[in-house]
N, C-alpha and C positions, 0 to 999 in steps of 0.2 A: 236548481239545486247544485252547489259547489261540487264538485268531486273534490277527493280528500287526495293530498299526495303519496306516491307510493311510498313505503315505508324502505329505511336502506336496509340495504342487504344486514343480518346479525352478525357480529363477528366473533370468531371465536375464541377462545379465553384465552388461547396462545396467543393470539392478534393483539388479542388488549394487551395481556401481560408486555407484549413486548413491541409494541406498536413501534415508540420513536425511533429501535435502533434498525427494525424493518423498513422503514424509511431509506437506512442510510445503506445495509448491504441488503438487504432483500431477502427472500424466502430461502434462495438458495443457502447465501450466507449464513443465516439464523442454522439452515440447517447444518451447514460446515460445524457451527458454533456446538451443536446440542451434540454432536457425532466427535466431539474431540474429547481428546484423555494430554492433559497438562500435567509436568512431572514439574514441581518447585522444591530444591535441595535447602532445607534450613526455614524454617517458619520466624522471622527473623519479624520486628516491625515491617518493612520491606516486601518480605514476602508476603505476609498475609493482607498486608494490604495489593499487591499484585493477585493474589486471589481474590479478593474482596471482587476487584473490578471483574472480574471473570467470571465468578460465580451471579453477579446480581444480573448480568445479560443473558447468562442460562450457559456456560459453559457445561458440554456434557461428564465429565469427569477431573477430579487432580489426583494427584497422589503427591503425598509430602513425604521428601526423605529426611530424616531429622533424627539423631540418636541423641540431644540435649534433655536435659530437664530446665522446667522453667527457674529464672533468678529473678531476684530482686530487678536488676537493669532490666531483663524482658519487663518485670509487669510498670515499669517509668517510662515505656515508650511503646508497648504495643495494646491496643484498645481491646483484642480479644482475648487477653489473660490478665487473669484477677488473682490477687493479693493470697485468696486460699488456696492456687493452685500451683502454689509456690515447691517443688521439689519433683512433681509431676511431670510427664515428657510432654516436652511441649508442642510437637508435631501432632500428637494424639487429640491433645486438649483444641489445640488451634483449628484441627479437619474440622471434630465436632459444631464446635462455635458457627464454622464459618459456610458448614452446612446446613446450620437453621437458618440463611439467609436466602435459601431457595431450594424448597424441597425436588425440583426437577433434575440439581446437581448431586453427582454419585463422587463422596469424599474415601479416602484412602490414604494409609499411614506405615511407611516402613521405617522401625528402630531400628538403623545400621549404618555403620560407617560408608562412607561415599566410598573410598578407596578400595574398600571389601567387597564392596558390592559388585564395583568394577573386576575385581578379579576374582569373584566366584559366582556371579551371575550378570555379566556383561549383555546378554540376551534382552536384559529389564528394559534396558534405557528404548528397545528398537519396537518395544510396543506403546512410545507417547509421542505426540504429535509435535510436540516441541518440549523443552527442559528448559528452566530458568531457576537460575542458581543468586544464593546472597552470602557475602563474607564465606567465599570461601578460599584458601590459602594457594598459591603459586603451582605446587602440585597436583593440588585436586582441579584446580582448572585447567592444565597441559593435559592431562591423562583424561579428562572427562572430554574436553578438545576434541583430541584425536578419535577415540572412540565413536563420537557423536557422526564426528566429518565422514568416516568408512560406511555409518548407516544413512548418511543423508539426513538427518534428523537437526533441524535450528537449534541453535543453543544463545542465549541469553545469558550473559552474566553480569550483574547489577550489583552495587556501592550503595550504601547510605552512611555519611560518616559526617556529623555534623553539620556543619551548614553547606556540605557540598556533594552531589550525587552524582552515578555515571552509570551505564549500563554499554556492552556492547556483541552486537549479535552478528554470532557467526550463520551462515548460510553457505552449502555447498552449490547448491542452485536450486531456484524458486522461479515459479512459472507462473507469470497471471494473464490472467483475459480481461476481465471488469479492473483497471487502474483508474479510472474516474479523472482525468484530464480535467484540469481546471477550465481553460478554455478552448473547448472543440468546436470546433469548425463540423456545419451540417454538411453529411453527404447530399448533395444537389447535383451532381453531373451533368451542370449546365456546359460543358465543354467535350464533352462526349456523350450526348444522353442516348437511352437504351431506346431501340424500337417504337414501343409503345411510348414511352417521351417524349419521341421528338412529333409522331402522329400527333396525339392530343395538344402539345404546345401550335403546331398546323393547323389547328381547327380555330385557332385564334385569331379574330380579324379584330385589333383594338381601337382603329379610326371608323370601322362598321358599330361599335358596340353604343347602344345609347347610354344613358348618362349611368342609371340604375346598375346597371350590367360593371360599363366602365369604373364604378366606385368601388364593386365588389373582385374583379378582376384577381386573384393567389398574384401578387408580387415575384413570384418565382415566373411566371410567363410574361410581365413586363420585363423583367432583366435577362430574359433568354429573347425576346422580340428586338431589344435595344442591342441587343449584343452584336445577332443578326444582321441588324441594321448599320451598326457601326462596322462589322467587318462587309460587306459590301461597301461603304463608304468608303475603304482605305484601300480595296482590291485583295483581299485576302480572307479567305473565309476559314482558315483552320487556325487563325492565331488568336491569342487571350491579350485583354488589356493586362499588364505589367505595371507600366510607370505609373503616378500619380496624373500626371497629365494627360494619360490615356484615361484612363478612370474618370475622370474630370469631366472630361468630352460624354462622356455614358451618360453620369450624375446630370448636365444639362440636359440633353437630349432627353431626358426623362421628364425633368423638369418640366420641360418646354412642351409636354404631351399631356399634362395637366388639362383638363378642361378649364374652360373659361366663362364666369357671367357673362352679362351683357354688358355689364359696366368696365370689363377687360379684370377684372380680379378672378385670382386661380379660386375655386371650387377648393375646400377642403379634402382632399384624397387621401386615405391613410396608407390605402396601399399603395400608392406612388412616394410617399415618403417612408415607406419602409424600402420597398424598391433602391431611392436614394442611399436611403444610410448602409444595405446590406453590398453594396457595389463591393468597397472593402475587400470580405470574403468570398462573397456567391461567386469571384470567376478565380478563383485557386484551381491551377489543375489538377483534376485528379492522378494525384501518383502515388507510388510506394512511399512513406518515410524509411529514409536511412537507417532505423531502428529494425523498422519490418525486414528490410531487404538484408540486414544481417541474420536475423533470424532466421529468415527462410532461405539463408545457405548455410546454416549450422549443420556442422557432421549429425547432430544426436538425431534427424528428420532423415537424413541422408543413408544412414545405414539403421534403419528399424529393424526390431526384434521382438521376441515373442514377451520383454521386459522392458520394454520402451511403455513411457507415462503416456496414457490417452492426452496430454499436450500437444507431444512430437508427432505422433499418430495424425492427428488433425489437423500439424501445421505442414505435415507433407500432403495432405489433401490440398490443402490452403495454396499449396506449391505449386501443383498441379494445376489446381484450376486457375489459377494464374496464369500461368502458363497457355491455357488452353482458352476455357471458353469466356476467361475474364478478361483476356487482351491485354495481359499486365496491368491488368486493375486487380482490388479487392472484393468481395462481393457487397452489394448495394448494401447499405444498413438498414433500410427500409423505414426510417422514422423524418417526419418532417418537423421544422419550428412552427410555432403558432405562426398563423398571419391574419390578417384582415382580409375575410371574402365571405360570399356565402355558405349556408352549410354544403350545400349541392358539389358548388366550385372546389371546395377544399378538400371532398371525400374522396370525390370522384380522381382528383390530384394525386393521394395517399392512396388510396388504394393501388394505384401504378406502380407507387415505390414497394408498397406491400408484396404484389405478386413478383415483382423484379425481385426484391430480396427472397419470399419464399423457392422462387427456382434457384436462386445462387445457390441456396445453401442445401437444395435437392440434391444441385450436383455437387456442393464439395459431400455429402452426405454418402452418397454413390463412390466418390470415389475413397470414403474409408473404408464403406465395406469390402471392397476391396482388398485394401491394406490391412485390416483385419484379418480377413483369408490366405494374405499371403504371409505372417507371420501367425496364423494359427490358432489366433483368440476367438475366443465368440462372438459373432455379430452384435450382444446387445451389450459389449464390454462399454461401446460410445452409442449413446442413445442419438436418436434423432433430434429431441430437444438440447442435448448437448452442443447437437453441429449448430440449431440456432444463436444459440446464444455466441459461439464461439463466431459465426459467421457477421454476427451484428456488433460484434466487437473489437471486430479483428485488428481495427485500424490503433488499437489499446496494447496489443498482445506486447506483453513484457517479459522480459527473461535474466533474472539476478544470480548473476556468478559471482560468490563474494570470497574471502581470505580466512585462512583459519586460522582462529587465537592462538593456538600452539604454535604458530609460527611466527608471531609475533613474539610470542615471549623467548623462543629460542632465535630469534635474528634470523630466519629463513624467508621473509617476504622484503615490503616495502615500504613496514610502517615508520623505520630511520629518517628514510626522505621527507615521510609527510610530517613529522614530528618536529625536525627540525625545519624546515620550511614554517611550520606557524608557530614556532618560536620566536620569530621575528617580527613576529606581531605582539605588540604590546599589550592589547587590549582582548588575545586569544586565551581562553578557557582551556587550551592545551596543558598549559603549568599543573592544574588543577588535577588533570587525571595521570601526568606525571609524578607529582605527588603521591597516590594513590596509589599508581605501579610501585613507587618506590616504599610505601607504607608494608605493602606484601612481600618486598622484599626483605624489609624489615622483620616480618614477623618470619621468613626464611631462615633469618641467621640467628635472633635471640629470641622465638619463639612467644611473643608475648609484643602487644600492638604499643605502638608509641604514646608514652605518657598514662598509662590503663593503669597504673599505680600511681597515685599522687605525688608521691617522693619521687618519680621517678621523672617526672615532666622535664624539668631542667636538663640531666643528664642524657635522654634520649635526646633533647634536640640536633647534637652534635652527633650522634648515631644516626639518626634517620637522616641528617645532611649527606650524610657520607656514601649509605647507600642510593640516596636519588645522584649523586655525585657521578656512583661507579654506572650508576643506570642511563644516565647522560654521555659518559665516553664510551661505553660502549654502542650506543646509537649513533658517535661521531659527532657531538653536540658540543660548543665551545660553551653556550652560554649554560650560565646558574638558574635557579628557582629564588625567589626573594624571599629572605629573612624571614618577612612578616606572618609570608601565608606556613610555612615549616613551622614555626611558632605557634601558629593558631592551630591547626593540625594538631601537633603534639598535645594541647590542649584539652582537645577533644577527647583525648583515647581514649578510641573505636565508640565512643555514644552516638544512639541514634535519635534524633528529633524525628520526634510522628510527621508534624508539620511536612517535612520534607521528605519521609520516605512518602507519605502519603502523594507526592508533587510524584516525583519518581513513579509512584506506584502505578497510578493512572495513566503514568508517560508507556511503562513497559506495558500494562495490559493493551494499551492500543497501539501496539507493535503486533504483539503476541495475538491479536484480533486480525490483522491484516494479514498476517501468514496464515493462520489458519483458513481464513476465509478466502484465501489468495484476491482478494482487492483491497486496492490503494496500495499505494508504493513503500515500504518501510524504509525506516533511517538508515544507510549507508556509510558508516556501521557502528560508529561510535558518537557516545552523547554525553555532553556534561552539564550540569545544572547548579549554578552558583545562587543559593538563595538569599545572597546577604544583599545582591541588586537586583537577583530576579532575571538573572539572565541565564540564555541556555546557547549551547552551541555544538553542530554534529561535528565530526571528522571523518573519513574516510582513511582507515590506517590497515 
């Protein structure tokens, strides 16, 4: 009688709901996601499509600051206000809308000026996780700026202006552990291995092993036997192949351990031609990267307080055990690549790196509580699962100190150098958000966007020249903006095509996903998006 297969586990309606993007950050993340309060100034096309993206992955809350009523232009380019809702606020109308798009999101609406708000309840801004802001004017962006940078709080401030968008996000500093490396190299410590490593790799006799055995063999103890082998061949047992030539000599020697028929033809091995192709990597020494080793002499670890972010808290652990029982190493990560072996062979392999990592991160665990005690917090402020994840990541840990917009716009930083530098590139998307600065400028001194009156196209264009003009010598800029795009611009005034904020929209919500959830790395700092080729391009300003 067949026995029936067991049934998978059921998954829960959050699971389903939100399966693909659990995939990509995880339970944790999801939960960063559902725990967040998003503040968007202006329900603009733009914006509410930046919500849209927010709310349908389950963003925990928004609030929109908007004191507009809707017009005519709102209902020609944004999909969630309709024709009758024409004289209505449209921050109000737009929450509504855009929270029947997932009853788990909690929507909220304040009618008030952005600049009042800041100066009679400045408090507001320091209970949202991030602020992202659309069309708003030169002042409300310095003062919103500053503000933002004193609480620590990201700020995002995004363009959509006919065929060309931009967004750019300030950060005072941003800490992550999960940045998701495109190409990571496995922790394998074939050049230092732990204890129990290098035992079980000893218990390995591969010219004893018959054929069965030899075919199943984990690849990680052929390239730690070969290795072995080759530094006895050269008289050196603490050095790594390096050159390609050295490697070369491994990749044979491995080869040439191939079993063989009777008829002299190699035996198909898979784990000897993994073996081969992994030479590459598997012998990298394990060391600090340069990225690590700055951080872990950053003052902010260095002088802890009872208001240091469980980041810095951890990574003075992280220091310590470094220091101490890692050997200047990191702690194991504890996961392996797939390979070709039996199941027996590959368990018993993993589970090594398993308890090696489960003690690493005992001890750097031990030594927050610690640090927790000595500035005074509660022991369960950094859980134990905390130090895992942080422990099996570590080699990720990232730390973004970025420039604030206010200082851009008042000439305090070093956005002159970078601006003119890709000036000089022909085919830079610079121009574009030049323009733009100078568009704001414009509506600085006459109070109304270039060309936004039909009779008025022509005669602005020689105005908004003049201020990208003045906007140019003062960043020390010899060269012009070309004719055409000034031209097309003026054209425009200030209409928003869906098509493209919706392009944008999606660009910022998966900014504003990666901060929140602190993994993967966001764009540094500025973005522009030319929809007339379909091209985008960041800046660093």
């Amino acid at each position: 009688m067949a026995v029936p297969s067991p049934k998978s586990p059921e998954q829960s309606e959050r699971s389903r709901k939100y399966d693909r993007q659990l995939r990509l950050w995880g339970d944790q993340g999801q939960q960063d996601l559902e725990t967040a309060h998003v503040c968007l100034i202006n329900a603009t096309a733009l914006g509410t499509e930046i919500l849209k993206s927010l709310v349908l992955p389950g963003i925990g809350a928004f609030t929109i600051i908007d004191n507009e009523v809707i017009t005519e232009e709102d209902i020609g380019s944004n999909f969630f206000l309709t024709a009758d809702r024409i004289g209505e606020k449209r921050g109000s109308i737009a929450s509504q809308l855009l929270c029947e798009l997932n009853p788990d999101t909690r929507g909220h609406f304040i009618d008030e000026c952005l600049l009042k708000l800041l100066d009679l309840n400045p408090g507001l801004f320091n209970t949202f996780n991030i602020v992202v802001t659309t069309s708003l004017h030169e002042k409300e962006i310095i003062d919103l700026s500053h503000k933002l940078w004193t609480y620590n709080i990201p700020l995002l401030v995004c363009q959509s202006y006919g065929f060309f968008g931009s967004m750019r996000l300030q950060l005072a500093e941003h800490t992550m552990i999960k940045t998701h490396p495109d190409n990571q190299n496995p922790d394998l410590r074939l050049d230092c291995p732990f204890q129990k490593l290098k035992a079980h790799f000893d218990t390995y006799d591969l010219e004893a092993l018959d054929l069965t055995n030899h075919l199943h063999v984990p690849y990680l103890i052929i390239l730690y036997k070969h290795l072995e082998k080759w530094r006895n061949d050269i008289g050196d047992v603490n050095v790594l192949p390096e050159t390609y030539k050295q490697k070369q000599v491994i990749r044979e020697n491995i080869k040439n351990s191939i079993r063989k028929h009777e008829n002299g033809t190699l035996h198909h091995e898979e784990n000897f031609e993994e073996a081969i192709r992994s030479v590459n990597f598997a012998y990298n020494r394990t060391s600090l990267s340069e990225n690590i080793q700055l951080i872990l002499k950053d003052e902010k670890l260095m002088n802890l307080t009872s208001n240091s972010q469980p980041f810095w808290i951890m990574a003075r652990a992280l220091k310590d055990f470094v220091d101490n029982e890692g050997c200047g190493r990191l702690p194991v990560r504890g996961t392996l690549p797939d390979m070709t072996a039996d199941t027996f062979k590959y368990i018993s392999l993993q589970q090594l790196y398993h308890e090696q990592a489960a003690k690493d991160a005992e001890a750097v665990y031990n030594r927050v509580q610690q640090l927790l005690q000595n500035v005074n917090l509660p022991d369960d402020t950094i859980t134990e699962q905390d130090i895992k994840i942080f422990c099996k990541h570590a080699s990720e840990l990232c730390v973004i100190r970025g420039t604030r917009i206010a200082d851009e716009y008042e000439r305090k930083g070093n956005a002159d150098n970078e601006i003119s530098q890709s000036l000089e590139d022909p085919d830079s998307l610079i121009e574009h958000y030049i323009i733009l600065r100078g568009i704001e400028r414009f509506y600085s001194e006459y109070y109304t966007y270039p060309g936004e009156i039909d009779e008025q196209v022509e005669p602005d264009i020689p105005k908004l020249k003049l201020c990208i003009s003045k906007l140019l010598s003062e960043w020390g800029c010899m060269s012009s903006t070309k004719e055409d795009y000034i031209h097309e611009y003026c054209r425009y005034g200030k209409s928003e095509l869906h098509s493209v904020s919706s392009f944008i929209g999606g660009c910022v919500s998966h900014e504003i996903i990666k901060i929140i959830t602190r993994q993967y790395k966001p764009v540094n700092n500025s973005f522009v998006f030319n929809a007339i080729n379909c091209s985008t391009e960041s800046f660093t300003l």
